[in-house]
C-alpha positions as CSV (number, residue, x, y, z in Angstrom):
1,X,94.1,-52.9,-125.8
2,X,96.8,-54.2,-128.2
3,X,99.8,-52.0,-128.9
4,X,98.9,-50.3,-131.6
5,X,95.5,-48.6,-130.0
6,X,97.4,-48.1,-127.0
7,X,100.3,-46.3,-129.1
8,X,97.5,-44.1,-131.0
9,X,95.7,-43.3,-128.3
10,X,98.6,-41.8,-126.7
11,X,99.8,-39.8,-129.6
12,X,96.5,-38.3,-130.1
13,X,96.7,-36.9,-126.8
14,X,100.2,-35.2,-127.5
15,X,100.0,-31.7,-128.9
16,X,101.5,-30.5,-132.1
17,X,105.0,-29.6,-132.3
18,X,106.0,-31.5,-128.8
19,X,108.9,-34.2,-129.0
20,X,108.1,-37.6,-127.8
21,X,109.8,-41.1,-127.0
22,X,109.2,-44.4,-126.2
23,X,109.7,-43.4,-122.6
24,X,107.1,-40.7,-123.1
25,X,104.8,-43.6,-124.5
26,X,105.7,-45.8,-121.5
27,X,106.1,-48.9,-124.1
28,X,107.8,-51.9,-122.6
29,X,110.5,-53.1,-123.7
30,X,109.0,-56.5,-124.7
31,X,106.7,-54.5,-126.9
32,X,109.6,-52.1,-128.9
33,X,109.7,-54.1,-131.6
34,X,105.8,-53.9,-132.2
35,X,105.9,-50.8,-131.4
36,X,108.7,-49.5,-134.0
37,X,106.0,-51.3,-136.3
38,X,103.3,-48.9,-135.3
39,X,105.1,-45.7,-135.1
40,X,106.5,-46.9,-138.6
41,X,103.0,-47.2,-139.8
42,X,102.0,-43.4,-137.9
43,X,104.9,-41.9,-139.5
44,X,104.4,-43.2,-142.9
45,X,100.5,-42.1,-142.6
46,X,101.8,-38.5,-142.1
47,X,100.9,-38.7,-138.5
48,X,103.5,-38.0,-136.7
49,X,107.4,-37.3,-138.1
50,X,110.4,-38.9,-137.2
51,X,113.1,-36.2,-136.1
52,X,116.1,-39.1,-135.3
53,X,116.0,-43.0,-134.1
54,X,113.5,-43.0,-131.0
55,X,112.7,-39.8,-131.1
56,X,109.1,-38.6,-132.9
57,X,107.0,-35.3,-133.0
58,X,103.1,-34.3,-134.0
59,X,104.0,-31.5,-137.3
60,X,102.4,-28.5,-136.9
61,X,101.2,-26.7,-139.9
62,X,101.5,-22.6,-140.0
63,X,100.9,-20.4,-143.2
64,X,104.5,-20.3,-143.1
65,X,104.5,-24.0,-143.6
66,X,105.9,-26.9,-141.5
67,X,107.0,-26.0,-138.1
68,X,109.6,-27.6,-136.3
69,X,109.6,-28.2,-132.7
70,X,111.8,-25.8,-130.7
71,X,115.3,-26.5,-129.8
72,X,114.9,-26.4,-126.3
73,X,112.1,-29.3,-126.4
74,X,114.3,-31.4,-128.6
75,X,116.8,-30.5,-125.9
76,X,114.4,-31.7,-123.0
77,X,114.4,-35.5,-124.1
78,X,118.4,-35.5,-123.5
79,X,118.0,-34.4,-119.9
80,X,115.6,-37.8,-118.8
81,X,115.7,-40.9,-119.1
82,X,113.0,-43.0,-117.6
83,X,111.2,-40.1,-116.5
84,X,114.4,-39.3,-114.1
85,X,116.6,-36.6,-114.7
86,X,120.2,-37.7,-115.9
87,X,121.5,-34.3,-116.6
88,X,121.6,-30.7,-116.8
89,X,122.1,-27.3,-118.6
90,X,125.4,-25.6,-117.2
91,X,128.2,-23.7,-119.1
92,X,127.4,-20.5,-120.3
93,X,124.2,-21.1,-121.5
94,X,123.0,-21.6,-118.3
95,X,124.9,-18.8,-117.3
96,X,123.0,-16.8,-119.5
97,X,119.4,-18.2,-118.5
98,X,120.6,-16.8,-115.0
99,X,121.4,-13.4,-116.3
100,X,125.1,-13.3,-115.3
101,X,126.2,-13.1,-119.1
102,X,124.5,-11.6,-122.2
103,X,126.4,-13.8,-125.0
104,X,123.8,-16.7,-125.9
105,X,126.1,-19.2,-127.4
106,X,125.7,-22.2,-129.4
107,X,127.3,-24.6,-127.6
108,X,125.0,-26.0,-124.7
109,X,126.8,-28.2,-121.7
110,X,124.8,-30.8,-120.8
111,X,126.4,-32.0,-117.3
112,X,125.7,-36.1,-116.1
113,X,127.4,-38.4,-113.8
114,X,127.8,-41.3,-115.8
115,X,127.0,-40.0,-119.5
116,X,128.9,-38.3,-122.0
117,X,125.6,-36.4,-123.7
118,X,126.8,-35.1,-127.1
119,X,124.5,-34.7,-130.8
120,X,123.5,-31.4,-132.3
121,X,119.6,-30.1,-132.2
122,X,119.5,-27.8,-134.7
123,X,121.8,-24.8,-134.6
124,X,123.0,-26.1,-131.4
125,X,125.8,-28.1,-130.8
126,X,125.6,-30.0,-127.5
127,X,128.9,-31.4,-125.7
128,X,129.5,-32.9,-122.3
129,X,130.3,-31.6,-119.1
130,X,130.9,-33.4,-115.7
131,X,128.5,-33.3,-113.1
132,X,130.5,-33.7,-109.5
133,X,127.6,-35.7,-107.7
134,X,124.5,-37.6,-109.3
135,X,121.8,-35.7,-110.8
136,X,117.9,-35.8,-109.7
137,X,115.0,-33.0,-110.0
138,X,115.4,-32.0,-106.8
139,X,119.5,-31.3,-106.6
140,X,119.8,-29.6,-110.3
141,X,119.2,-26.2,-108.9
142,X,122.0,-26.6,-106.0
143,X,124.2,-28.1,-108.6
144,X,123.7,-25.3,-111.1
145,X,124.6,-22.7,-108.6
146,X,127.9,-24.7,-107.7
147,X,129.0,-24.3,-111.5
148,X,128.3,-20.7,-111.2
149,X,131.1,-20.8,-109.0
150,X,133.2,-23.4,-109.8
151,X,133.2,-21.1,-113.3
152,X,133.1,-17.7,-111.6
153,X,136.6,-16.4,-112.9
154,X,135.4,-17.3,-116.7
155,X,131.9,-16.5,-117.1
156,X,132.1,-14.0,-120.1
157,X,131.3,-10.0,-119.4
158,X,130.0,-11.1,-115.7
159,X,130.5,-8.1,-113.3
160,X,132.1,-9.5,-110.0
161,X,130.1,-7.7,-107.7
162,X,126.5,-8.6,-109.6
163,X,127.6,-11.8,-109.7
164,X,128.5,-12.6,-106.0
165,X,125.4,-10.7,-105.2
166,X,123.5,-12.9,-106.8
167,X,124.9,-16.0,-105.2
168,X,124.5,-14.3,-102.0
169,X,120.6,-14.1,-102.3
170,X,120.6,-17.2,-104.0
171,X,122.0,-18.8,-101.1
172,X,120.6,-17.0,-98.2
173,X,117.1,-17.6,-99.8
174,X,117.9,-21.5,-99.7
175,X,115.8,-23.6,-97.1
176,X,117.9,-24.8,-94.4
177,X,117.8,-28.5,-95.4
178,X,119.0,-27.0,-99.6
179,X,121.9,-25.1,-97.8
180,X,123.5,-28.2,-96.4
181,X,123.0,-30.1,-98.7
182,X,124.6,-28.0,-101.7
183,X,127.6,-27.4,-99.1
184,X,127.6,-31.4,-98.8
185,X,127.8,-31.5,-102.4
186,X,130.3,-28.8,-102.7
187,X,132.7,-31.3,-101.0
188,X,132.7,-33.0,-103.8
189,X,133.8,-30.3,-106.0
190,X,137.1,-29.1,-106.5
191,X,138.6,-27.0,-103.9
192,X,138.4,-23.6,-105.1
193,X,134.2,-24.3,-104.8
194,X,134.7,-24.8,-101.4
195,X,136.4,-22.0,-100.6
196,X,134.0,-19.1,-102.2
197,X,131.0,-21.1,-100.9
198,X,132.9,-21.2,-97.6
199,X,133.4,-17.2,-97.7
200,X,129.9,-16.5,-99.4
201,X,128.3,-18.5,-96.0
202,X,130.6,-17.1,-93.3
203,X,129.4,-13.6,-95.0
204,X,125.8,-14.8,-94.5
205,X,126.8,-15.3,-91.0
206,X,125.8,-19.7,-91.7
207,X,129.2,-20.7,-89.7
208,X,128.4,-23.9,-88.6
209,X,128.3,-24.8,-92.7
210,X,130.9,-22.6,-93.6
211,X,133.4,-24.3,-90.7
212,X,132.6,-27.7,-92.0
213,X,134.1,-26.6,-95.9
214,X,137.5,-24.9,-94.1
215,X,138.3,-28.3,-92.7
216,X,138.2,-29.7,-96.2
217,X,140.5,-26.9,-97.6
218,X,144.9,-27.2,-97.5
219,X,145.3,-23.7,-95.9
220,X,148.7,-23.3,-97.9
221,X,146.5,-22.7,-101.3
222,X,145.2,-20.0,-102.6
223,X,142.3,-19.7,-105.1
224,X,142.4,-16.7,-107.8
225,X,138.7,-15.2,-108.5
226,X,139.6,-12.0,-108.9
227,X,137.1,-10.7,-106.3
228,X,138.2,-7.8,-104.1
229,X,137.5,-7.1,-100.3
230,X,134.8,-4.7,-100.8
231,X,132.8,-7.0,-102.7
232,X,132.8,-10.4,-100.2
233,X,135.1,-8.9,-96.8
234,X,135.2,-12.9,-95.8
235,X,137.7,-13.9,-99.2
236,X,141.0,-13.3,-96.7
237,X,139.9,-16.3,-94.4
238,X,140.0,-18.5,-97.7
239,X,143.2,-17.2,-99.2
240,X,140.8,-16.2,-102.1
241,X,142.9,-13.6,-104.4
């Protein structure tokens, strides 16, 4: 099959409105520039639409007219690359998807190791943020929670006590292999994670994990959350104010 049929076969099989790529298509890269000549050709036809260099959708037609894919599909193709996950959603719109904060903003973080992800899709305007360890599929959620805290104090109109209840049943429901690991990753993160993670697991009565932060943590610091006794009894053994 040359690389034309392979490249309309494929499309056929993609529904309407969904964003694809040449990694979606799975075209070598000795066939791109063939390829380019064939999506050229789909596009031109009416086929399919170009919504920016390497990036194509299937038009859907409503009553209303044209639709446009949605902006968090368009957003999906910036989190892979190679069918392996590169980044992630954090900042407050991830903070919203969690239910910690009702403002929906515009912005969207998209955290990476080695990438500085930023374009607009849409209404949204999408900048970088840092991701402490390398991203997979597998680590994103344990990463995600680690920005919840890393960005405790600032999350906007979060209650303190909702939100350190919810990283306490996030955490305790973790599988025993997820919990160390996102404490191993937590070294990696600035010290102030450390220290709530630290507190949040001696809480949950996990010592041998929270013992293994403390060592990583200067004792003379302190590290302002804002969170009072009541709501984690454990803060005092981190200096946590």
């Amino acid at each position: 099959m040359n690389i034309t049929t392979s490249i309309k076969t494929k499309v056929a099989r993609i529904d309407t409105g969904e964003v694809f790529t040449y990694d979606t298509l799975s075209i070598p890269q000795s066939e791109f520039s063939a390829a380019a000549k064939a999506l050229s050709r789909l596009v031109a036809n009416g086929v399919i639409k170009r919504y920016k260099n390497g990036m194509y959708y299937k038009p859907k037609q409503t009553v209303f007219g044209e639709l446009k894919p949605r902006e968090d599909v368009l957003l999906k193709n910036y989190l892979f690359e190679n069918d392996k996950q590169i980044a992630y959603i954090t900042g407050v719109r991830l903070y919203n998807q969690l239910g910690l904060t009702t403002q929906v903003p515009n912005v969207v973080r998209l955290a990476s190791k080695d990438k500085e992800i930023k374009t607009k899709i849409g209404s949204l305007i999408i900048k970088p943020a840092k991701s402490y360890v390398p991203v997979t599929r597998k680590n994103v959620p344990l990463l995600q929670l680690l920005d919840v805290i890393k960005d405790f104090k600032y999350i906007p109109d979060m209650d303190q006590k909702i939100g350190v209840d919810f990283l306490k049943k996030k955490i305790d429901n973790l599988s025993d292999e997820d919990k160390e690991k996102l404490t191993n990753f937590a070294k990696a993160y600035p010290p102030k994670v450390r220290a709530l993670l630290g507190a949040i697991l001696e809480v949950l009565s996990f010592d041998q994990l929270s013992e293994s932060l403390k060592e990583t943590i200067n004792y003379l610091s302190s590290y302002e959350f804002g969170i009072s006794q009541n709501t984690l009894p454990t803060i005092s053994n981190w200096n946590i104010v």
